[in-house]
N, C-alpha and C positions, 0 to 999 in steps of 0.2 A: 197122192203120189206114193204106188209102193215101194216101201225100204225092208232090207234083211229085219231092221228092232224093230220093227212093228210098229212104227212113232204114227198116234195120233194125231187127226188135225189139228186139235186144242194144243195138242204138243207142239207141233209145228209152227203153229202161229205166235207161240212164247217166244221159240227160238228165233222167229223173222225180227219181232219185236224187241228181242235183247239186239240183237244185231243192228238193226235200224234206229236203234237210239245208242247204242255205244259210239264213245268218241276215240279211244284208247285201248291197244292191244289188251292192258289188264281189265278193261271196264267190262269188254266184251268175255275175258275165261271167267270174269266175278259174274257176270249175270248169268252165262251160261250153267256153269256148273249149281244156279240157285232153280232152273228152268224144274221140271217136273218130269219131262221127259228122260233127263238127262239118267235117272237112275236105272231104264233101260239098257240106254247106250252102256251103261256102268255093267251092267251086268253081260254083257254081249262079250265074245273072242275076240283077242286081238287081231287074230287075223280076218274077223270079219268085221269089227271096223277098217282095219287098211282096208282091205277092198271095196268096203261101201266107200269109204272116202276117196281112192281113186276113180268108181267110175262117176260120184258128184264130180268132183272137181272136172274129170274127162268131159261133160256134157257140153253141146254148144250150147242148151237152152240156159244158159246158169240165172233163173231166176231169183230175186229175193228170198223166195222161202229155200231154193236149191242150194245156196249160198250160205243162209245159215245152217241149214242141216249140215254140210261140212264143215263150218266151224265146230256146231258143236260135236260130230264125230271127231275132228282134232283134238277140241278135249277131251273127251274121252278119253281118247287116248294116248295123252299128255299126261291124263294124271296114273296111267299104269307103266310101272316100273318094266313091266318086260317088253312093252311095245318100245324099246330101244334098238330092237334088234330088228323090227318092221322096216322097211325101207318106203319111209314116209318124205313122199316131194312135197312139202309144206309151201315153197315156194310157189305153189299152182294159188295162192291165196296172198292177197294183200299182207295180211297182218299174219300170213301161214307162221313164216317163219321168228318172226319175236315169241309167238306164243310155244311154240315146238322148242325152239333155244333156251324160253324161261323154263322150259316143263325140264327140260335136261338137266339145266342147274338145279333146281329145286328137290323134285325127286331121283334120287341116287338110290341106285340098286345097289341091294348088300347082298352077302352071300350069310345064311347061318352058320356060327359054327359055336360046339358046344367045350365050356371051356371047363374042366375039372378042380374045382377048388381044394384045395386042402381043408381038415379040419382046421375051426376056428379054433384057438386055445383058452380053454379052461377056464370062465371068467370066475373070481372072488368075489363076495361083495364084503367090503367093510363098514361096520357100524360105529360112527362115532358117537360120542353124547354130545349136544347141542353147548354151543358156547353159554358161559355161567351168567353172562352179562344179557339182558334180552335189547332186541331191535327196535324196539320200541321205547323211546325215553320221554317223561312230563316235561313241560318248562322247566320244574328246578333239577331236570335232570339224572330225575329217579325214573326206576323204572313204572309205567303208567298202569 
């Protein structure tokens, strides 16, 4: 099956298999994002995951393996902060939308911003003499 990332079969078959044994929207983004494949997808534009991921989900054939390869294109891109701005219909998936609503809480886009410090002031150090008495005392209370 060709895809824009290039996923192998061996890949594809990880992903069918994460998919077909997850019980649980989180079981299925933990197994996904452990897949092999998935550091493709990681490396690939946002915007061409959206679009790989709409025309999966578009398909009438949505097989096993079709099926998971849009899950795991969802995470993908769930776990990048600017695919917030993709107009992702998660809901074309069972568990689309828990996993896309967790990715939202979870990862939060910050913006940089550089904060200028003042100098720190001046630090002393002072030396004292250690106490006349030592830490360490015998039984009878002398020092040992």
């Amino acid at each position: 099956m060709p895809t824009r990332m290039q996923i192998t079969e061996g890949e594809l078959e990880e992903f069918a298999r994460v998919y077909l044994f997850a019980n649980t929207p989180t079981s299925l983004v933990n197994g996904m994002v452990r897949c092999s494949g998935m550091s493709k997808l990681r490396r690939s534009d946002v915007a061409d995951l959206s679009a790989e991921f709409d025309e999966l989900t578009a398909r009438s054939d949505r097989t096993e393996r079709i099926v998971s390869l849009a899950y795991a294109v969802l995470c993908a891109l769930a776990e990048r902060a600017d695919a917030s701005k993709e107009k992702v219909n998660a809901a074309r998936l069972r568990w689309g939308p828990p996993i896309w609503n967790r990715a939202r809480r979870t990862y939060i886009s910050t913006d940089i911003t550089n904060i200028k410090m003042p100098p720190l002031p001046e630090q002393r150090v002072v030396v004292r003499d250690s106490p006349s008495s030592p830490l360490i005392l015998g039984p009878d209370g002398k020092p040992a």
